[in-house]
N, C-alpha and C positions, 0 to 999 in steps of 0.2 A: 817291839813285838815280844811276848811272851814266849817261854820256851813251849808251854803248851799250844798253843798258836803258832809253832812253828814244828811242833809233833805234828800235828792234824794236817795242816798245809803239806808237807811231808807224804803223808796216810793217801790225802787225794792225788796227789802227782805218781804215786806210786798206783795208785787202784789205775788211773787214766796211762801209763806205763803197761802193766801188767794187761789192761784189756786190749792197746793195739798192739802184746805178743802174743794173743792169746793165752794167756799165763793164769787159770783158772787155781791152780792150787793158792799161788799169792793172792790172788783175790778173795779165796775164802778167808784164808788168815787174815784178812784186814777185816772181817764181820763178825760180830756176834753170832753163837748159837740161835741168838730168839732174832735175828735181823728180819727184820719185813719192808718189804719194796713195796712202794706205790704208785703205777703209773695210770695215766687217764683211761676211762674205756676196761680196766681191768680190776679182776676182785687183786684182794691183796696176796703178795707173793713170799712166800716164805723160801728158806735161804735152801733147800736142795732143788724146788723149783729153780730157784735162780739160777743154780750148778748145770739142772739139767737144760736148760731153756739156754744156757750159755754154751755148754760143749756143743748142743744142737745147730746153733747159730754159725761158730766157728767153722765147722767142717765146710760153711757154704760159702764164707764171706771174711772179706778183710774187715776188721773194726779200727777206726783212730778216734781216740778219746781227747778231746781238746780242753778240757777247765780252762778257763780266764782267771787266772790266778788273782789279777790284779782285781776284781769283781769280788773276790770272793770274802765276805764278811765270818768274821768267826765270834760266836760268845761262847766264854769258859766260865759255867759255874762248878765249881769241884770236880766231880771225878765226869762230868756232862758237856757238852758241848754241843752248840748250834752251828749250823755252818749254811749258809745260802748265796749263790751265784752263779755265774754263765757256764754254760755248757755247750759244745760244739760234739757231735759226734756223728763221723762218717762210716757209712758204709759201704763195701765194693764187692761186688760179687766175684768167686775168685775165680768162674769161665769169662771173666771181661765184661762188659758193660759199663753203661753209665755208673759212678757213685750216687747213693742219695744221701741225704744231709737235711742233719734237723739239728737244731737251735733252742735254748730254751732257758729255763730257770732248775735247778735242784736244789731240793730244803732235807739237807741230812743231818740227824743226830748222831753222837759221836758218845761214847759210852771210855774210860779208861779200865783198862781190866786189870786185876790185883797184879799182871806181870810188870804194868806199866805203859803197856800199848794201849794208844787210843784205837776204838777200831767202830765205825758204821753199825748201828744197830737201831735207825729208820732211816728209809729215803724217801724221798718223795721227788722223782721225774717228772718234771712239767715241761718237757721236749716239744715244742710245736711239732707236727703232721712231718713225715719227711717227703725231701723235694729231691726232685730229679730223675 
């Protein structure tokens, strides 16, 4: 494995860390300014949507971010990278209840920035419907 491919792999155990502590500041630094999220059912999401749509989310609900590391495919062309694989990620509302959970595929681009950091700057969530 490459060192770069073992940046990136890195970048997502950290982004999937950082979401079940709710740790929004780390998660931004792991994105581009121009990063755009895309998930089914919605237009595209630009990255203070994302801040806001995440601090919103947290005050309600526990998040665990599961990547299948072993799933996860990476290609490095230069300062660029592809990365697509499993995704688990639960949620729990935090007055009690059931969790729900959904499963799926993510296809992120990975940009290296003049610091050196590789960091997210597309996703694409292909999460099946969550259950429970």
């Amino acid at each position: 494995m490459s060192a770069d491919e073992k940046a990136i792999r890195e970048v997502v155990a950290q982004w999937a860390r950082a979401t079940s502590e709710g740790d929004i500041v780390t998660i931004m630094n792991l994105m581009t300014e121009d990063v755009v999220f895309l998930t089914p059912g919605n237009p595209p999401m630009m990255r203070e949507a994302f801040r806001t749509g995440f601090e919103n989310m947290i005050r309600n609900v526990t998040v665990k971010a599961k990547p299948d590391a072993k799933s996860l495919n990476i290609t490095v062309e230069g300062d660029v990278a592809i990365t697509w694989g499993g995704l688990e990620i639960e949620i729990k509302p935090k007055t009690g209840g059931p969790a729900r959970i959904a499963k799926g595929h993510t296809l992120s681009g990975f940009r290296r920035g003049v610091d050196g950091q590789w960091r997210i700057f597309r996703d694409a969530n292909l999460l099946s419907a969550f259950k429970g």
